[in-house]
Backbone as CSV, one residue per row, in Angstrom:
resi,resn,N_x,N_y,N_z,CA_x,CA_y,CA_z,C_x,C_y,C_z
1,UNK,-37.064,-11.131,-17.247,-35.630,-11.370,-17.343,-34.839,-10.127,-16.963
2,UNK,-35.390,-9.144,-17.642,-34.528,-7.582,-16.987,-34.388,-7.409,-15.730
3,UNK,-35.556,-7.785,-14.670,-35.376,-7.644,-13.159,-34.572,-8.561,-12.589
4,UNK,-34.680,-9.887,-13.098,-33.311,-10.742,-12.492,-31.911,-10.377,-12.344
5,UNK,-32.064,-9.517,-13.792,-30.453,-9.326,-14.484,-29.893,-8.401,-13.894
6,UNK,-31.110,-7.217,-13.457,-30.407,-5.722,-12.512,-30.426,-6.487,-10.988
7,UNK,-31.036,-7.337,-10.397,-31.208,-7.185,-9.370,-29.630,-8.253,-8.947
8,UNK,-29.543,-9.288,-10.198,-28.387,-9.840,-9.836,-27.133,-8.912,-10.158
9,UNK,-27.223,-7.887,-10.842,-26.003,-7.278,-11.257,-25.777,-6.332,-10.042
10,UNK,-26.951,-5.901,-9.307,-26.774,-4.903,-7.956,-26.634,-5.727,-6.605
11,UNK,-26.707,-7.306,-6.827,-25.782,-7.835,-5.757,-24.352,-8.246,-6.169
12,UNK,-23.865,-8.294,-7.344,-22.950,-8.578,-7.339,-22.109,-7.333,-7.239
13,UNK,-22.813,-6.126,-7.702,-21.768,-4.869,-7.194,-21.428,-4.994,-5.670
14,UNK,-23.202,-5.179,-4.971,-22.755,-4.778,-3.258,-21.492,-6.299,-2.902
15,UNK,-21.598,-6.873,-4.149,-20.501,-7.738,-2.981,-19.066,-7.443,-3.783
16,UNK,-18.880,-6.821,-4.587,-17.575,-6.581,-5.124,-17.048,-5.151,-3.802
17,UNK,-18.342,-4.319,-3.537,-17.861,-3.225,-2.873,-17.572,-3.435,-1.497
18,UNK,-18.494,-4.607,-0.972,-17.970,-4.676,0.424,-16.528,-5.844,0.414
19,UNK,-16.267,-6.486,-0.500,-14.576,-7.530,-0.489,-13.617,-6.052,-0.635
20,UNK,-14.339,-5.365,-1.307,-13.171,-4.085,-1.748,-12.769,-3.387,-0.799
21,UNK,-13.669,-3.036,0.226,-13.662,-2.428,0.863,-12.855,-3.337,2.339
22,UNK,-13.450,-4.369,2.406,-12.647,-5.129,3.443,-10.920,-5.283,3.188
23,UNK,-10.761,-5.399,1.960,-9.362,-5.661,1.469,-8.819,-4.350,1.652
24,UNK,-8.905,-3.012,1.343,-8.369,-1.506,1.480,-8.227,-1.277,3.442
25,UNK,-9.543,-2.079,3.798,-9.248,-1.354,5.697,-8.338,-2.887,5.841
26,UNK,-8.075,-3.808,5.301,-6.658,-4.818,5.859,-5.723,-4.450,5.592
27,UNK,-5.521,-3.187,4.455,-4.053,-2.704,3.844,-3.535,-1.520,4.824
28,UNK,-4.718,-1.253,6.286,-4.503,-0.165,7.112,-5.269,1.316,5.855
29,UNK,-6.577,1.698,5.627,-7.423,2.253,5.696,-8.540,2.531,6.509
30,UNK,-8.706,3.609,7.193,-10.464,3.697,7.610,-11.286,3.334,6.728
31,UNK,-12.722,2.833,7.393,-13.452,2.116,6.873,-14.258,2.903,5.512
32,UNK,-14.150,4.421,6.622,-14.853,5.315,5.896,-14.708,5.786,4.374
33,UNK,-12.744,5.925,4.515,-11.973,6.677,3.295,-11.927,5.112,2.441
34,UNK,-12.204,3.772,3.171,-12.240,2.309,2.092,-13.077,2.971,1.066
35,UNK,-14.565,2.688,1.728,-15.770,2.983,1.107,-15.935,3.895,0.157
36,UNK,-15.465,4.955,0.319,-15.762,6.610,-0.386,-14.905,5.661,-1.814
37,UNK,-13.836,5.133,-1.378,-12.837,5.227,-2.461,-12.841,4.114,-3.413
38,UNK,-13.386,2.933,-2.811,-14.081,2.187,-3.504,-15.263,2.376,-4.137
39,UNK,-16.284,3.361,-4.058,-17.128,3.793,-4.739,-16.751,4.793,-5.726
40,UNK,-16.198,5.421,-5.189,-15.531,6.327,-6.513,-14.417,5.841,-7.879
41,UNK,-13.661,4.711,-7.187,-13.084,3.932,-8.160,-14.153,3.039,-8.920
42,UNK,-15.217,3.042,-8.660,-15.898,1.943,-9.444,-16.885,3.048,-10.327
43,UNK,-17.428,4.047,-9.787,-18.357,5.084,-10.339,-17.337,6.269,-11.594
44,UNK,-16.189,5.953,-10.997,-15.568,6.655,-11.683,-15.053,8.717,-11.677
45,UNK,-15.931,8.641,-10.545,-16.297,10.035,-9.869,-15.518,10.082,-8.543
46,UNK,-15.016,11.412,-8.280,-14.510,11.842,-6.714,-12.937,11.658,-6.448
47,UNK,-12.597,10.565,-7.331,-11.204,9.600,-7.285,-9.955,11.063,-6.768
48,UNK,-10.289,12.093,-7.172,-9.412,12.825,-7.290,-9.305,13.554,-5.423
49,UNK,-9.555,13.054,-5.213,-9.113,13.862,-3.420,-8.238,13.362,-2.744
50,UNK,-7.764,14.098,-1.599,-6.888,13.971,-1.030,-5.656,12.777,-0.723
51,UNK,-7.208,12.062,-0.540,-6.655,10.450,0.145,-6.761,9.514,-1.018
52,UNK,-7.014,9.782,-1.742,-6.758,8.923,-3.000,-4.712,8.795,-3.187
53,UNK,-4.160,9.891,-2.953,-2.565,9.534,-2.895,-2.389,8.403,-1.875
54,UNK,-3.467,8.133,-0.652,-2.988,6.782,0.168,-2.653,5.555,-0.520
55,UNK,-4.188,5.689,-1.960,-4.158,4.618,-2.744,-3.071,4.522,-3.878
56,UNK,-2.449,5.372,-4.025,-1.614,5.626,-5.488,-0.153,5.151,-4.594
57,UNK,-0.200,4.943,-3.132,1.429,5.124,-2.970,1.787,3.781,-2.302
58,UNK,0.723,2.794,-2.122,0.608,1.372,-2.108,0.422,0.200,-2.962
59,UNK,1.219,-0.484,-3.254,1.385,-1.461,-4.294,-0.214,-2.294,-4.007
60,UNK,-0.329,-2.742,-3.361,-1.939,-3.322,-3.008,-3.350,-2.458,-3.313
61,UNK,-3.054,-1.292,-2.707,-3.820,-0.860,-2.966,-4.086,-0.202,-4.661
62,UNK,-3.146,-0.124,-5.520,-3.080,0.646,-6.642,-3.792,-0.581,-7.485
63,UNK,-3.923,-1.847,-7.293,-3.619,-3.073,-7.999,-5.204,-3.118,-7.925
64,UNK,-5.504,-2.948,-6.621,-7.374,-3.315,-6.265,-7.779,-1.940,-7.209
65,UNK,-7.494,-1.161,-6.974,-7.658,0.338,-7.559,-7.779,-0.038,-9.093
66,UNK,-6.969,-0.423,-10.006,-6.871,-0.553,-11.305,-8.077,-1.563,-11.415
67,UNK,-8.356,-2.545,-10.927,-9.450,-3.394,-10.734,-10.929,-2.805,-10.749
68,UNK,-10.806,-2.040,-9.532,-12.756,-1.567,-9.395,-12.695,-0.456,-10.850
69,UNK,-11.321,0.149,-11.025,-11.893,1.310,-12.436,-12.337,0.601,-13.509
70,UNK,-11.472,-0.578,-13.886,-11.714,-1.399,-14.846,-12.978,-2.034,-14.955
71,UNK,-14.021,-2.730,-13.807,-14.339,-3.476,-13.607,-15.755,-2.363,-13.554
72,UNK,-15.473,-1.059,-13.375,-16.749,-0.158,-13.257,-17.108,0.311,-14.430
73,UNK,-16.319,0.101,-15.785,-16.227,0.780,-16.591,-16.783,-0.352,-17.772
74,UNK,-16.359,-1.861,-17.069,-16.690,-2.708,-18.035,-18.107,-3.265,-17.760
75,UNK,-18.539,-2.677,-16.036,-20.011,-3.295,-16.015,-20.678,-2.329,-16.363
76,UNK,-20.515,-0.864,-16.611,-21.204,0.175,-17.328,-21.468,-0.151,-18.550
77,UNK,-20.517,-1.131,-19.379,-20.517,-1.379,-20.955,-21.752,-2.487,-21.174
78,UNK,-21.479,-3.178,-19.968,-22.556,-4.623,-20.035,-23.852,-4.285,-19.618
79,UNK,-24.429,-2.989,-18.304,-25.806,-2.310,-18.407,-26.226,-2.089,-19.946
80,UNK,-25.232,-1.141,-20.388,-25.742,-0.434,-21.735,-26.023,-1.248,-22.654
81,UNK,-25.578,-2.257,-22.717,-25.559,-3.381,-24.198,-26.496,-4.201,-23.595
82,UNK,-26.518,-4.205,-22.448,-28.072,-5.424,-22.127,-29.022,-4.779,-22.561
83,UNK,-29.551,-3.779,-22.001,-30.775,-3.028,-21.895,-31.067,-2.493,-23.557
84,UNK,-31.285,-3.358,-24.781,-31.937,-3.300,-25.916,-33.369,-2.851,-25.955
């Protein structure tokens, strides 16, 4: 049951990160600074550079932004409490 549960929980990240990422390069992002920043909004790490103000100064983008932190922070809670 544990290998189902990580292996389904690590496709449902790769598909939260690649919609995330598609939605940030439609708001006019590189693909590159999508990615970095969608991983770092979800890991919770890096958020603080440069181009992160691209994300803070767009209503779309701040909205997806509040989303992957939330959403990285609440599937960190659901690893830890599964794994008894």
């Amino acid at each position: 049951m544990n290998v189902v549960f990580m292996v389904l929980y690590f496709l449902i990240i790769g598909l939260v990160i690649e919609i995330s990422v598609t939605l940030l390069k439609l708001t006019g992002l590189k693909n590159t600074v999508a990615r970095f920043q969608v991983i770092s909004m979800l890991t919770g790490t890096g958020f603080t550079t440069d181009e992160s103000k691209s994300i803070i100064d767009h209503p779309v983008r701040i909205k997806l932004s509040m989303f992957l932190i939330l959403f990285g922070a609440f599937s960190l809670a659901v690893i830890i409490s599964f794994h008894q």
